[in-house]
N, C-alpha and C positions, 0 to 999 in steps of 0.2 A: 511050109512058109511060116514064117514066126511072125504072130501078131504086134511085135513091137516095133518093125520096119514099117507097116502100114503109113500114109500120111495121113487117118484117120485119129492117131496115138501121136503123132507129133504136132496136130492140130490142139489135141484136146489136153496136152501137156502143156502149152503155151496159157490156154484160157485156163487151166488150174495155177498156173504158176499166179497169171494177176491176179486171180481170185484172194487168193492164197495173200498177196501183196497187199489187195483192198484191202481183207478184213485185219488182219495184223495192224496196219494201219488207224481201221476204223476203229479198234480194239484198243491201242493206246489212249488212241485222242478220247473215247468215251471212258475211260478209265482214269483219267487225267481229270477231266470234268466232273467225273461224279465224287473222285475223293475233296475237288475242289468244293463241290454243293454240299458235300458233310460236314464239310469245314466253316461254312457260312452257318448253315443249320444250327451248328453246336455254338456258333456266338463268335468264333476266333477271323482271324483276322489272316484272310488265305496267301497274303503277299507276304506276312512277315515269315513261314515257316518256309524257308527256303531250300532243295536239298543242301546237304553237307557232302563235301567231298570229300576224299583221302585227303588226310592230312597228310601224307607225302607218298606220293602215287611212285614215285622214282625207287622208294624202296621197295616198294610192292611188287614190280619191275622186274627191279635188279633179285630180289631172291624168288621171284617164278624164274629167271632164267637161267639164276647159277642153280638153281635145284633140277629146270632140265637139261643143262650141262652136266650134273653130275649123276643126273639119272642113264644118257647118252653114253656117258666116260664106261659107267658102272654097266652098262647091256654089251656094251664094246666087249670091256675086258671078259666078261661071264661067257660070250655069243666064243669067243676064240680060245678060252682058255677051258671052260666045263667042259663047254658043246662041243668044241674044237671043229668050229666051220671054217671055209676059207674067205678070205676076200666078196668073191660074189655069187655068195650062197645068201639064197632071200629065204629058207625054211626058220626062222627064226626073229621074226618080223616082231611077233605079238609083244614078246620080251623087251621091244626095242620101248614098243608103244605104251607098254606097262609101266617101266621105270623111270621111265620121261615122265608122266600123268603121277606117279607116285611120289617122286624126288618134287616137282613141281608143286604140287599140293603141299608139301611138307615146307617150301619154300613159301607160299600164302600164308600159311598156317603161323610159318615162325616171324612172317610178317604182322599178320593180325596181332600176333601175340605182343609184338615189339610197339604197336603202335596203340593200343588198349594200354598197356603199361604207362606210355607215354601219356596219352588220355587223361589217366587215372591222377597220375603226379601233376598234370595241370591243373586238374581241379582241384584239389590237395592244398594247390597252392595259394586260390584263388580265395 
């Protein structure tokens, strides 16, 4: 008998999972508040420093997806034409997962880079 069927493991998977939920939880909010009391402490003024957000989140977006479209494109052609699998051969999964995560990244990366550039020239200007 495998211990993982028991209902004693699917009891105590539920009260780990809250646990788990509480303190994550209780972890922001207290982290949230203390960066806030340092900020009082040092003198400043905790309402004015507000996060900042993407300055255009839409491209950040759009080149994580065409990076993993073209990460997808590029495991496609490599998975049929190196490896020459067929249709519904799953031995070649990891590659799929690799160029997706790699192309995608590269796709953040040339976003950051596009929107820092843009950043820079703002102030520049200002």
């Amino acid at each position: 008998m495998n211990n993982l069927d028991t209902p004693e493991f699917g009891m105590m998977t539920g009260i780990i999972i809250c646990l788990g939920f509480f303190a994550m939880i209780f972890g922001i909010v207290y982290l949230y508040k203390r960066e806030r009391m340092a900020m009082i402490e040092r003198g400043m003024d905790p309402r004015r420093y507000k996060p900042r957000s993407s300055p255009s989140p839409i491209l950040k977006w759009a080149f994580l997806l065409i990076g993993a479209g073209l990460g997808l494109l590029l495991a496609n052609i490599i998975s049929r034409t190196a490896l020459k699998t067929t249709d519904y051969d799953d031995s070649n999964v990891a590659i799929y997962f690799a160029l997706i995560a790699i192309f995608g990244g590269l796709g953040l990366f040339l976003s950051y880079r596009i929107e820092k550039k843009e950043f820079s020239a703002a102030i520049e200007q200002e």
